[in-house]
FIGUBA-67542 format. One record per residue: residue number from 1; residue in three letters; x, y, z of N, C-alpha, C in turn. Coordinates in steps of 0.1 Angstrom, whole numbers. Atoms other than C-alpha are relative to their C-alpha. Example, Ala and Ser with C-alpha at 12.3 -4.5 7.8 and 13.67 -1.06 7.14 Angstrom:
BEGIN
  resi  resn     nx     ny     nz    cax    cay    caz     cx     cy     cz
     1   ALA      9    -12      0    123    -45     78      9     12      0
     2   SER     -9    -11      0    137    -11     71     -8     11      8
***
This chain:
BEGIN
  resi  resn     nx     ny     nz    cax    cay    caz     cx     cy     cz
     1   UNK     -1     13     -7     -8    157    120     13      1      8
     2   UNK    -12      2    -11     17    152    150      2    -12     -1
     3   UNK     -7     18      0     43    117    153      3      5     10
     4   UNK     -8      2    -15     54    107    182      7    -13      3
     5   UNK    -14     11      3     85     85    192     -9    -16      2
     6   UNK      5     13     -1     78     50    186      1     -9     17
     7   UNK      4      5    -13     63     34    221     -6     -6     -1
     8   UNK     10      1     -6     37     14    232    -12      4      5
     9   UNK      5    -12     -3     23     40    246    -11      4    -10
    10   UNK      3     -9     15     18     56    209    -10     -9     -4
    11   UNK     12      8      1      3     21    198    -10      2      6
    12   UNK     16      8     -6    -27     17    225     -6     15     -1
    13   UNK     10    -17      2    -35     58    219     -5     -1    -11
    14   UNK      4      0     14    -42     51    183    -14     -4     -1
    15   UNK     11      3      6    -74     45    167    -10     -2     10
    16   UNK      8     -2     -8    -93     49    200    -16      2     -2
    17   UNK     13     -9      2   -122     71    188    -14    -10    -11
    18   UNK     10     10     13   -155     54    177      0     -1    -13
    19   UNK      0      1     10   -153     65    144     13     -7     -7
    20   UNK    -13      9     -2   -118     50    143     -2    -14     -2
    21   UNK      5     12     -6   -134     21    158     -7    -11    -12
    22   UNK      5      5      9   -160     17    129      8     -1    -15
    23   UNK     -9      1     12   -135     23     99      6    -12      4
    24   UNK    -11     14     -3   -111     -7    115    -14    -12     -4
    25   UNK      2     12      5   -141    -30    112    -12     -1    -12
    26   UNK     -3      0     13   -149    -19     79      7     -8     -9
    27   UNK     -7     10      1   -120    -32     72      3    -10     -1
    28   UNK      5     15     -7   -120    -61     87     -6    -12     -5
    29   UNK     12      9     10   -151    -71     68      7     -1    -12
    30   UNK     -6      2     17   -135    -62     35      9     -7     -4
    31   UNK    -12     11      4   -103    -81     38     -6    -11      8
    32   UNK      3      8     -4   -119   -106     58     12     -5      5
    33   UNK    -11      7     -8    -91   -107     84     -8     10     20
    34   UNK      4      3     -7    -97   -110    119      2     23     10
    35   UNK     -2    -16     -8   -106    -69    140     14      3      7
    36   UNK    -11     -3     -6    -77    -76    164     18      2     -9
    37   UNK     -9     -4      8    -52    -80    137      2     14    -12
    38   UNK      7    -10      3    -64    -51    118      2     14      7
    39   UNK     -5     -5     -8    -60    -30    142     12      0      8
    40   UNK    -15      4     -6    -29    -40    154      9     10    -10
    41   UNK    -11     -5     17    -13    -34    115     -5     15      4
    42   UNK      1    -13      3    -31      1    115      8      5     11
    43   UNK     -8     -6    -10    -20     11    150     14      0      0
    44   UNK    -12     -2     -2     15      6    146      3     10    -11
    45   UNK     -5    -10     14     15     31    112     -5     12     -3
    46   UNK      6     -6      4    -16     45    112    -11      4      8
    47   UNK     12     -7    -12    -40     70    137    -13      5     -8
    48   UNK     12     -7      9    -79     74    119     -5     10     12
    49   UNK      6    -10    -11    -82     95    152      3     16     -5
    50   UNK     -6    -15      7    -61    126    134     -9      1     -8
    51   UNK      5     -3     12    -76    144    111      7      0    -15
    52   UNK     -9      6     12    -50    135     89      5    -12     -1
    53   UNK      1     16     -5    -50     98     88     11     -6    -10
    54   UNK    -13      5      7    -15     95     70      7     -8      9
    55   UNK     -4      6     -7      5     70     78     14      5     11
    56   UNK    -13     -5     -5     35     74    104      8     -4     -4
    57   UNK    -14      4      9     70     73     93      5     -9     10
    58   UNK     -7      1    -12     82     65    127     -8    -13      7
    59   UNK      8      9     -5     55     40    136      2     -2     14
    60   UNK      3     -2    -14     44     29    172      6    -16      1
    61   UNK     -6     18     -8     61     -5    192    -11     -9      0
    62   UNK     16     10     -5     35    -32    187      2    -11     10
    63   UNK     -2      6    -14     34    -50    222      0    -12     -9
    64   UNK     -6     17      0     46    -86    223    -10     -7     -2
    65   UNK     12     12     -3      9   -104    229     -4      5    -17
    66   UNK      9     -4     14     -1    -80    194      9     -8    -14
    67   UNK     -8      8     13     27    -95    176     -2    -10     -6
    68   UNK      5     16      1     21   -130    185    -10     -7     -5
    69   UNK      9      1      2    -14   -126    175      0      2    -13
    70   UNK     -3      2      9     -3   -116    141      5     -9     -7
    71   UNK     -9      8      9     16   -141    133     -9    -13      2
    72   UNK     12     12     -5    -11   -169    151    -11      1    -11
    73   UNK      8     -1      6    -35   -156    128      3     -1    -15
    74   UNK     -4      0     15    -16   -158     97      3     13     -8
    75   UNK     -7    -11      9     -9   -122     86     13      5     -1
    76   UNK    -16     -4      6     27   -119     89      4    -18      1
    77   UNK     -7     16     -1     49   -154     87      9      1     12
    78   UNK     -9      0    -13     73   -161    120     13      5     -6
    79   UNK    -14     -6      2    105   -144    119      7     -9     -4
    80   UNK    -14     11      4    136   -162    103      7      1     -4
    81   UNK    -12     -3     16    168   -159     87     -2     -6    -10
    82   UNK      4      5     15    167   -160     50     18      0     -7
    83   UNK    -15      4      9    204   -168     32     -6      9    -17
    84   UNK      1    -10     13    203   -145     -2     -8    -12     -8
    85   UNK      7     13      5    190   -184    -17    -10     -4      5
    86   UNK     11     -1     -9    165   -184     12     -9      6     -7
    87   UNK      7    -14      0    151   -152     -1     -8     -4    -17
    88   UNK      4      0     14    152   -162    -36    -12    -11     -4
    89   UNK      0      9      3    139   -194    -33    -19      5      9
    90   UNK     10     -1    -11    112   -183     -6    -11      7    -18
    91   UNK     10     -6     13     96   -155    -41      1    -12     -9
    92   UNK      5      7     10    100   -184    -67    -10    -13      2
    93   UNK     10     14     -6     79   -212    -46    -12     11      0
    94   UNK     14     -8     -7     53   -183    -33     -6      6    -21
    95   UNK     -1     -4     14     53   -172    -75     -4    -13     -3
    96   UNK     -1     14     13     49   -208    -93    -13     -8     13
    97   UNK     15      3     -8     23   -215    -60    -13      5     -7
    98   UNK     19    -10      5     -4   -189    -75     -5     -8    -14
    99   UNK      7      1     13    -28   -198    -98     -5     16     -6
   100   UNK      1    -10      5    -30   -174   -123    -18      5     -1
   101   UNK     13     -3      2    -67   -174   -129     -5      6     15
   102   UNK      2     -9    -14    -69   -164    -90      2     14     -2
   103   UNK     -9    -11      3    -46   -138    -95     -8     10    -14
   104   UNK      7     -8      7    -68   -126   -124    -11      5      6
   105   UNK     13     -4     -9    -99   -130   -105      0     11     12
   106   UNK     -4    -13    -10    -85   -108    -77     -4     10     -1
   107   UNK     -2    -14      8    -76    -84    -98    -14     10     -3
   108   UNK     10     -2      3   -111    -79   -113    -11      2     10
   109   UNK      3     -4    -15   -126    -78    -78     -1      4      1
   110   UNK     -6    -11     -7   -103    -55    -65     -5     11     -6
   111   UNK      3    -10      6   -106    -33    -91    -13      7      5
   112   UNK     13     -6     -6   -145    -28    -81     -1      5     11
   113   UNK      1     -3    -16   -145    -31    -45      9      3     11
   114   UNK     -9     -8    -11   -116    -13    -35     17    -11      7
   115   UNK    -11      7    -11    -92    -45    -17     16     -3     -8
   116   UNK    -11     -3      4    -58    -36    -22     10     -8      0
   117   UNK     -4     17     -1    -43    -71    -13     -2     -9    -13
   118   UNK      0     10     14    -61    -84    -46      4      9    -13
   119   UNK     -7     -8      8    -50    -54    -66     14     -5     -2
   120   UNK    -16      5     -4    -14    -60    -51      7    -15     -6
   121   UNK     -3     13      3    -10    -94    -61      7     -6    -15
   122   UNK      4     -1     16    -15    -91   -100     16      6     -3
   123   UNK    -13     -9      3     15    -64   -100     12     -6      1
   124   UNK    -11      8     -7     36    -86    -79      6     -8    -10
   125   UNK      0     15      6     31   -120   -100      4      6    -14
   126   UNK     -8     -4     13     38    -99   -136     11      2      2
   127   UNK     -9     -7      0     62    -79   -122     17    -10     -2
   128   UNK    -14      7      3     87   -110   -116     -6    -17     -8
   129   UNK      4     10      9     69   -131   -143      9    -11     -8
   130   UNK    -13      6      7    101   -137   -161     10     -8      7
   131   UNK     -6      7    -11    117   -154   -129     -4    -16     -3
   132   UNK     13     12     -1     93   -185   -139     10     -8    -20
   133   UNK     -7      3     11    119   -186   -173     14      1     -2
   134   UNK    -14      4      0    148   -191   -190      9     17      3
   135   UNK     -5    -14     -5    158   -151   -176      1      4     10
   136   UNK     -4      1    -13    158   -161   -142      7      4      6
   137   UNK    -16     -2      1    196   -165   -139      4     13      0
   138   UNK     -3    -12      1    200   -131   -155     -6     11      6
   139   UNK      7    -14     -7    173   -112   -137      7      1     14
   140   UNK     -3     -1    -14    186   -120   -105     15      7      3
   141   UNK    -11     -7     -2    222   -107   -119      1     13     -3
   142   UNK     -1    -14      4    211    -76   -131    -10      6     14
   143   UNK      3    -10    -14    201    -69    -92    -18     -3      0
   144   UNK     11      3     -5    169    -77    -76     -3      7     16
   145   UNK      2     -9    -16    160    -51    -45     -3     -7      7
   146   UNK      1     12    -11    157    -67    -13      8    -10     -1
   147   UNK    -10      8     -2    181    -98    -18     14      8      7
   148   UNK    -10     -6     -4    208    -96      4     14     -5     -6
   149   UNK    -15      6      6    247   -102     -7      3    -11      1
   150   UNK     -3     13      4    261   -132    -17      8      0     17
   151   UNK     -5      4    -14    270   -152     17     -3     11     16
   152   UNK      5     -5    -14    249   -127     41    -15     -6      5
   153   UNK     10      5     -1    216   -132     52    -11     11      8
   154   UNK     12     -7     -3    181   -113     60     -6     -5     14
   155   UNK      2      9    -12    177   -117     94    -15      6      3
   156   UNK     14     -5      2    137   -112     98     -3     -2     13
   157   UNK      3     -8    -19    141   -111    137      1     10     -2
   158   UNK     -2    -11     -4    154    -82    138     -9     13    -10
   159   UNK     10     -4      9    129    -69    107    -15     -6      0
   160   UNK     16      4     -2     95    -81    123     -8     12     -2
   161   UNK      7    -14      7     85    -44    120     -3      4    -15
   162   UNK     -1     -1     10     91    -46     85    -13     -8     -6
   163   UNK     15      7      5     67    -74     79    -12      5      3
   164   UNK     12     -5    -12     41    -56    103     -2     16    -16
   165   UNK      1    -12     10     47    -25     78     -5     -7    -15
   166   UNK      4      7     12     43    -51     46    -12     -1      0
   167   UNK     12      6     -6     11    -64     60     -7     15     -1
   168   UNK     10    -14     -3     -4    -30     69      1      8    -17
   169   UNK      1     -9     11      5    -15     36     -8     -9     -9
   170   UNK      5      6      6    -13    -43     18    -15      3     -2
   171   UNK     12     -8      0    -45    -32     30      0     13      4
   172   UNK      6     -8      3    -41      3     27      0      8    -14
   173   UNK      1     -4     16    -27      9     -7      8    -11     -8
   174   UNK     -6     10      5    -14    -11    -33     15      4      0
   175   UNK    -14      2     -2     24    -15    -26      5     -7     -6
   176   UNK     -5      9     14     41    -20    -60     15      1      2
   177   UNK    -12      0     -2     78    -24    -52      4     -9    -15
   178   UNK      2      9     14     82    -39    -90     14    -12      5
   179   UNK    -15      9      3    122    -56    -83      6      0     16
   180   UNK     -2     -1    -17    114    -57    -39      1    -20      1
   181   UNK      2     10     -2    120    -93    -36     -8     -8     10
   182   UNK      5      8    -10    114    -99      1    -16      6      1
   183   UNK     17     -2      1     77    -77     -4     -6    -10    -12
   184   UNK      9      7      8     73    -99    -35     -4    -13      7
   185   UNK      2     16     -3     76   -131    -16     -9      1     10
   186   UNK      8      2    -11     56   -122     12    -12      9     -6
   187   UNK     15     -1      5     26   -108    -11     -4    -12     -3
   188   UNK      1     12     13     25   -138    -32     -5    -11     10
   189   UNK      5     10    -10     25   -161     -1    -15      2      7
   190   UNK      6     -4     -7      1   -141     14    -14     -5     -3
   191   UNK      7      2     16    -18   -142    -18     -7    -13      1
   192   UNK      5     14      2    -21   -180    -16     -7     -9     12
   193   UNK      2      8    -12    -31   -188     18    -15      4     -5
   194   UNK     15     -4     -5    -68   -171     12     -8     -9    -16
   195   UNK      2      6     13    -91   -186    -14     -7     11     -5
   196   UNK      5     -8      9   -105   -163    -41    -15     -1     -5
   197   UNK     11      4      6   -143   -159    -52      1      5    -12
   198   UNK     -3     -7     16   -152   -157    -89     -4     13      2
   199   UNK      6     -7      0   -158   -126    -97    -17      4     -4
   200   UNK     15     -3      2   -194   -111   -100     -6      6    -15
   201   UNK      2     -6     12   -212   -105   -134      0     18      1
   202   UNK      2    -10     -3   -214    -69   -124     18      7      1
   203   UNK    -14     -1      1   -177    -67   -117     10     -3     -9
   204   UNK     -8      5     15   -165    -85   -150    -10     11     -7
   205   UNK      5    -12     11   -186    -59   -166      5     13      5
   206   UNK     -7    -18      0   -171    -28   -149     15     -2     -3
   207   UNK    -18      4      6   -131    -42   -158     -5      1    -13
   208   UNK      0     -1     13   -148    -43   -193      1     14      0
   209   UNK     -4    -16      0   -155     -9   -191      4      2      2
   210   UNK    -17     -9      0   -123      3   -177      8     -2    -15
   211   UNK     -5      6     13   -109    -16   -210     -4      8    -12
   212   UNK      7     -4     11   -132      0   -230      4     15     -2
   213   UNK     -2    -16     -2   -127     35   -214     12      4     -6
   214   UNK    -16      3      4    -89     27   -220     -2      2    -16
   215   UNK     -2      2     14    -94     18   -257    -10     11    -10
   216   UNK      7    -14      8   -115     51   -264      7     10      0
   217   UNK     -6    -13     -3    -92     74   -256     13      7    -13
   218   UNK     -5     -1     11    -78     90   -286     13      2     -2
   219   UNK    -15     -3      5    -40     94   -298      5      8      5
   220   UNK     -9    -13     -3    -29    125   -285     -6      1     18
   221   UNK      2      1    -16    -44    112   -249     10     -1      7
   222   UNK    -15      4    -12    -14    115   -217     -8     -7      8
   223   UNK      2      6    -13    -13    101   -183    -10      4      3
   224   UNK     10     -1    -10    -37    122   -169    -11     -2    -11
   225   UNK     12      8      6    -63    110   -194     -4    -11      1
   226   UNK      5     15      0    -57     76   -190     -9      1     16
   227   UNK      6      1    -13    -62     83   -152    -12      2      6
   228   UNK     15     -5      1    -95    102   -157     -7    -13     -2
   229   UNK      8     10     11   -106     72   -178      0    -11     12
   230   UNK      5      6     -8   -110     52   -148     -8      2     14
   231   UNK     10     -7     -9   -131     76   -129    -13    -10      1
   232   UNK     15      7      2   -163     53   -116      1     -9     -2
   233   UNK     -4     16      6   -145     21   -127      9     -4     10
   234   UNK    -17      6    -11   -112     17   -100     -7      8     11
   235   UNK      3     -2    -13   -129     22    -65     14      9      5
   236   UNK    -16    -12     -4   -109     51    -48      5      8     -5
   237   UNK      0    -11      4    -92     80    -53      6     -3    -13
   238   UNK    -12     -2     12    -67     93    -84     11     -9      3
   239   UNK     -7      6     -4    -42     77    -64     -1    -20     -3
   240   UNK      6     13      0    -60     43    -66     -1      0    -13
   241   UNK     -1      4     17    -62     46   -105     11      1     -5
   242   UNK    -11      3      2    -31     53   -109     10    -10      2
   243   UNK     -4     11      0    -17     24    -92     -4    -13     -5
   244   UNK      7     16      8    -39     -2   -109      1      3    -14
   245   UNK     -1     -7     15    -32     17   -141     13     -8      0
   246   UNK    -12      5     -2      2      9   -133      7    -15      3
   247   UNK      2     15      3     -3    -29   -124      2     -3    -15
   248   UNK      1      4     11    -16    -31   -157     13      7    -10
   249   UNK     -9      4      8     12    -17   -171     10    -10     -1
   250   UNK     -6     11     -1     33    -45   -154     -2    -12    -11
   251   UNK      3      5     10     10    -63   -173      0     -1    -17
   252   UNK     -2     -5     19     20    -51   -207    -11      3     -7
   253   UNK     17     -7      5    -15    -41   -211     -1     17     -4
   254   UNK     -4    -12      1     -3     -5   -211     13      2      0
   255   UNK    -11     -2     -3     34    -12   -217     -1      5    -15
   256   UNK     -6      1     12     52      1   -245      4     -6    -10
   257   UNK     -8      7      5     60    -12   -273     13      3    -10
   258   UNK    -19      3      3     95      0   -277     10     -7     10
   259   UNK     -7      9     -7    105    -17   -249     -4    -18      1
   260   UNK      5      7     -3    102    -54   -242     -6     -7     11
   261   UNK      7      5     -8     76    -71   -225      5     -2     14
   262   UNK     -7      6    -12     81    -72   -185     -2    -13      3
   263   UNK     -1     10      2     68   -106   -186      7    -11     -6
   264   UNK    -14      7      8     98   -117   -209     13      7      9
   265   UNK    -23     -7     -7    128    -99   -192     -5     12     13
   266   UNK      1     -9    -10    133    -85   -158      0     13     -2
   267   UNK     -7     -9      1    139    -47   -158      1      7     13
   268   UNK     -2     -6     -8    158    -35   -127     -4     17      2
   269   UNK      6    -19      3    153      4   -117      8      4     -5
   270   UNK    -12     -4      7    186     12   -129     -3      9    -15
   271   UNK      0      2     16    178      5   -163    -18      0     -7
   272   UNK     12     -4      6    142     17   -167     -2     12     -5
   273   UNK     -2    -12     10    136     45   -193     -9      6      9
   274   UNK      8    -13     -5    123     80   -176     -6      8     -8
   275   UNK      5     -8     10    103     97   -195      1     17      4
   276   UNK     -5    -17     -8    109    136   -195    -11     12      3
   277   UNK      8     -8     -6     77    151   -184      0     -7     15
   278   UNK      0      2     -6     77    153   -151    -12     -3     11
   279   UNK     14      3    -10     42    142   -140      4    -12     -5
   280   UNK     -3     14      6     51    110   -163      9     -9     11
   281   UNK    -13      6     -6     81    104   -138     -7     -3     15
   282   UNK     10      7    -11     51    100   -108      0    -12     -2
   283   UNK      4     10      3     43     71   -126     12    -11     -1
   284   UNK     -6      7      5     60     36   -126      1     -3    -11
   285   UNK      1      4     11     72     20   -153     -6    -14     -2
   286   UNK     -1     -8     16     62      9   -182     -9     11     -6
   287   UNK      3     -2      8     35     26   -177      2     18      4
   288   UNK     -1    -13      4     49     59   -172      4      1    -16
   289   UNK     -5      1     14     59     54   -211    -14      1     -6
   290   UNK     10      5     12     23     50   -223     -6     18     -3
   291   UNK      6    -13      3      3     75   -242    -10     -4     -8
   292   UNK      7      5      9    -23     72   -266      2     -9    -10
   293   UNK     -6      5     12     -5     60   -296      1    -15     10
   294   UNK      1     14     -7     -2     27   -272     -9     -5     -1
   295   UNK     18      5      5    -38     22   -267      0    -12     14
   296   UNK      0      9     -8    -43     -9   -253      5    -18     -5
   297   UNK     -6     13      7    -20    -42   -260     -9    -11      3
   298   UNK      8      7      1    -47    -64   -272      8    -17      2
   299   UNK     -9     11     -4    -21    -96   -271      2     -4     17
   300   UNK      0      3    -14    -18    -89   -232     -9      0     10
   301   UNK     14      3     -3    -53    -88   -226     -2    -13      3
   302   UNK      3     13      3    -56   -122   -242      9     -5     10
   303   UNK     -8      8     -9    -26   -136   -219     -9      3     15
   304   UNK      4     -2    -14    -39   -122   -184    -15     -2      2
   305   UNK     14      2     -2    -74   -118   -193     -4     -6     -8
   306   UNK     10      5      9    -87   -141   -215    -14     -1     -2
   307   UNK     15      0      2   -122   -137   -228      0     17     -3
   308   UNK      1    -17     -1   -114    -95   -224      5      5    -11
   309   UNK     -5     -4     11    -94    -93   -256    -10      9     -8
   310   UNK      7     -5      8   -106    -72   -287      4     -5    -17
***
């Protein structure tokens, strides 16, 4: 795959080719967000014309009218300064907005049919669960990525690319930044503007079976068993089980229980235990920590999924 300097230029070359053409309104359909924006987000990151359809590091200049159209349409929010209280205040309104039973239903969705937006959401809303309590205060002093320093401010003019990169990563893979503040606030919000269908009996029965698959796997199972164990169940590659694997460890569904719950107490990156195999250290935490002897925390079922318990 070849980059090339971020232009305009770079944009309107991108995704040209019909097959290109038909994956974008794929897309499209699946997130149920409008072709032109869709294409906008991928072109500035991402060319399905290469035969290596990785994203660019360097991304392409998205013209002025494609911007406008993004933000007209609702997939990014208008540029603004944010004050470090701005920022904070922006994730706890867009957080204490969601209904959780959405945020479940997503989940359970996603999981089936692949949309990485309702995967993303679930990870987000656990991840700063404990912001919603009396650990607020302290999570935010033991460092919260993204916030900027006391008395500066996030100026989101000059970071409209950033949002355009938020947005585009949303639907292409789940983008777990566990302690990103300004990605949590602008999932969460994102989260809340669309409305959620229940999920489908077919769909609540294949999240059982991931659960199930999970809770068969015997004692001396690692990572890459748990990951197998959603082969046929998590739409998408290894990569795509691993990160919903990983949700659910947010969810304490596969967290540890030598540590405490991420839903009770923040844990910055600093201060998250690494485990010493080095495939384990791919994985976020908690649930690079899990193994068999974990299983599946039937208590955190009942909280996020009620009715899925055992």
């Amino acid at each position: 795959m070849t980059t090339s300097k971020p232009t305009e230029e770079a944009f309107w070359s991108r995704n040209s080719k019909p097959t290109s053409q038909r994956k974008l309104k794929k897309l499209a359909a699946l997130y149920d967000v409008d072709l032109r924006s869709i294409t906008a987000l991928f072109s500035a990151h991402a060319d399905f014309d290469e035969r290596e359809n990785r994203p660019f590091d360097d991304g392409a200049i998205v013209p002025e009218a494609e911007r406008a159209h993004l933000i007209e349409s609702g997939v990014i929010p208008a540029p603004r300064r944010l004050s470090r209280d701005d920022l904070l205040a922006w994730l706890t309104e867009a957080w204490e907005a969601c209904d959780r039973t959405a945020v479940r239903d997503a989940f359970i969705i996603g999981t089936a049919n692949g949309r990485y937006d309702f995967r993303s959401a679930l990870g987000t809303y656990a991840s700063f669960h404990s912001l919603s309590g009396p650990d607020r205060d302290d999570a935010v002093r033991r460092g919260i990525a993204g916030l900027p320093d006391e008395g500066t401010t996030v100026d989101q003019t000059t970071v409209e690319s950033e949002l355009i990169y938020y947005a585009f990563k949303r639907f292409w893979m789940p983008y777990m930044v566990m302690d990103h503040a300004d990605y949590a606030a602008f999932d969460l919000s994102q989260f809340n503007k669309r409305p959620v269908p229940e999920p489908t009996d077919a769909q609540r029965e294949n999240f059982t079976a991931l659960l199930d698959a999970i809770r068969a796997l015997p004692a001396d199972a690692k990572l890459t068993d748990l990951q197998k164990a959603g082969t046929g169940l998590v739409k998408g590659n290894k990569y795509d089980r691993i990160h919903l694997l990983e949700i659910l460890g947010y969810c304490d569904i596969l967290g540890s229980p030598d540590h405490p719950p991420v839903r009770e107490r923040f844990v910055n990156q600093e201060n998250r235990p690494q485990p010493e195999h080095f495939y384990s250290r791919d994985w976020h935490f908690p649930a690079n920590l899990w193994d068999g002897t974990v299983g599946v925390n039937e208590e955190a079922v009942a909280y996020w999924f009620p009715g899925y318990e055992r």
